[in-house]
C-alpha positions as CSV (number, residue, x, y, z in Angstrom):
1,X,-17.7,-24.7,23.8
2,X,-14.0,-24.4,24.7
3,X,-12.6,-27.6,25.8
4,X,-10.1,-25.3,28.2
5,X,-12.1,-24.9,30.7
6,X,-13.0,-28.7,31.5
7,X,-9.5,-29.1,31.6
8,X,-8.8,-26.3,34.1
9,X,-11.5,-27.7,35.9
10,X,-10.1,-31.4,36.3
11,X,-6.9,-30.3,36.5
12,X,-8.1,-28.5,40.2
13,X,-9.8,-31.5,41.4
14,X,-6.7,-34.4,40.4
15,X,-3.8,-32.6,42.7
16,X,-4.5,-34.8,45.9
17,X,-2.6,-31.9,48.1
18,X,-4.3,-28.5,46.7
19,X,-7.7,-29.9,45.9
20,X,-9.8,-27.8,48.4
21,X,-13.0,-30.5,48.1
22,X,-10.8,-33.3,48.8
23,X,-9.2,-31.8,52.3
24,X,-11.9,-30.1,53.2
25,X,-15.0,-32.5,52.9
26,X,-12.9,-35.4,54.0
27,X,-12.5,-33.5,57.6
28,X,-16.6,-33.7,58.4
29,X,-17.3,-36.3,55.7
30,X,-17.3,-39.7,57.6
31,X,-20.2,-41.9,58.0
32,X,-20.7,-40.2,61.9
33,X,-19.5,-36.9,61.3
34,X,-22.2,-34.7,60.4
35,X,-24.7,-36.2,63.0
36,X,-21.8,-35.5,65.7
37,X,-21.7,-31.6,64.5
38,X,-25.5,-31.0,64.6
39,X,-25.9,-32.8,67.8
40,X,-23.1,-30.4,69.3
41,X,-24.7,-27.4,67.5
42,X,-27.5,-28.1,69.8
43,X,-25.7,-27.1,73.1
44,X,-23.4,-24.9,74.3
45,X,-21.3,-27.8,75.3
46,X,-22.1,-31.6,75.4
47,X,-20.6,-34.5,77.3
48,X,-19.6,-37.9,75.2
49,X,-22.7,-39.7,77.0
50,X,-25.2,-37.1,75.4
51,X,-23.9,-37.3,72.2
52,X,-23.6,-41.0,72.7
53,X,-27.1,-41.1,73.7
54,X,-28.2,-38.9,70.7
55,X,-26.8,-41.5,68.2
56,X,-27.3,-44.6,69.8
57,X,-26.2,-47.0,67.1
58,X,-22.6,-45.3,67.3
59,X,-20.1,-47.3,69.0
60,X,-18.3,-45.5,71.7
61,X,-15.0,-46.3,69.8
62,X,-16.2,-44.7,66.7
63,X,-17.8,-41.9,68.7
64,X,-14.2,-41.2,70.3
65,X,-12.5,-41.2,66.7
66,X,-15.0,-38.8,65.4
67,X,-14.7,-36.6,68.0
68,X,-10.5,-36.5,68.0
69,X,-10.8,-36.2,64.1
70,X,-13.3,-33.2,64.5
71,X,-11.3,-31.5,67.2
72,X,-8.1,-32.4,64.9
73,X,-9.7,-30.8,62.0
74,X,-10.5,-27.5,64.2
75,X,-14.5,-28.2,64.0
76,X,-14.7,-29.6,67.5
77,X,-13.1,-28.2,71.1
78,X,-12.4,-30.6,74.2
79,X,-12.9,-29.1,77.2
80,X,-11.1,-31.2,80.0
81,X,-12.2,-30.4,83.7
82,X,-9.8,-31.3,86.9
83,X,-12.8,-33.5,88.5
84,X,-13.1,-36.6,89.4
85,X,-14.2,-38.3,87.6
86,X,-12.6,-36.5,84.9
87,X,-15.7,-34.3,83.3
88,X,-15.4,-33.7,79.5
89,X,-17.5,-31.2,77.3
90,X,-17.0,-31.4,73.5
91,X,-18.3,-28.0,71.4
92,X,-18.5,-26.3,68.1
93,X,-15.7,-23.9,67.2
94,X,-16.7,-20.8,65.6
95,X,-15.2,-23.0,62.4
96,X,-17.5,-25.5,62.7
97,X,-20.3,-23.1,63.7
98,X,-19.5,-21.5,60.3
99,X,-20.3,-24.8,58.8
100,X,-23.6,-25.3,60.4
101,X,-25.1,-23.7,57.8
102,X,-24.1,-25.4,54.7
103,X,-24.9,-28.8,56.9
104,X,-28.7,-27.3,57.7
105,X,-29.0,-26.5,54.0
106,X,-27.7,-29.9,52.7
107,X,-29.9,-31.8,55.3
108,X,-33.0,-29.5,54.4
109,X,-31.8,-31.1,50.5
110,X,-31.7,-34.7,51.7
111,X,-35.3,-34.4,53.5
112,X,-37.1,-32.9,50.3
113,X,-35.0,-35.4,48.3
114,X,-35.0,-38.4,50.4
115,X,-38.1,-40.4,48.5
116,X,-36.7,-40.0,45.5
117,X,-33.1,-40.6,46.3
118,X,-34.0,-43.9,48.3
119,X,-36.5,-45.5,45.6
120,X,-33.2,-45.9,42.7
């Protein structure tokens, strides 16, 4: 075996700036994140105290910061009605509807895997 080929292979993962699993993971990848997305896939559009309601052991804090970094990261549209109180409705781009899928598959992974990944 050609040792060229691992070192292609590294050499794609080390640049922090052009590593595409690096800047792309790390926009859905926090310890919230991918609950956040498949609670919004769900709806249409969903206010903070659904989502809040769906994950209760989120704070509302880290619920907020998720959200901003999600809608940052193009996964994630705010909708801001002129109400008051001020209504808001959080939703999935057709970005982070494109994602779905790959997060369905990988939780359909961690449920087959879960006994065996918990018992280590």
């Amino acid at each position: 075996m050609n040792a060229l080929p691992i070192k292609e292979n590294l050499k794609k993962y080390t640049g922090t700036e052009s590593c595409p699993i690096r800047n792309v993971i790390a926009r859905f990848s926090g310890k919230w994140s991918i609950l956040v997305l498949c609670v919004l896939s769900e709806n249409e559009a969903t206010r903070f105290n659904e989502v809040d309601k769906a994950i209760p052991d989120i704070s509302p804090k880290v619920l907020t910061d998720t959200l901003k970094n999600l809608e940052a990261s193009g996964l994630v549209s705010r909708k801001l009605y002129a109400e008051i109180p001020p209504k808001v409705e959080y939703s999935l781009t057709a970005l982070g509807r494109s994602l779905m899928p790959h997060i369905e598959n990988l939780i359909g992974w961690a449920v087959e895997n879960f006994e065996a990944i918990k018992c280590k």
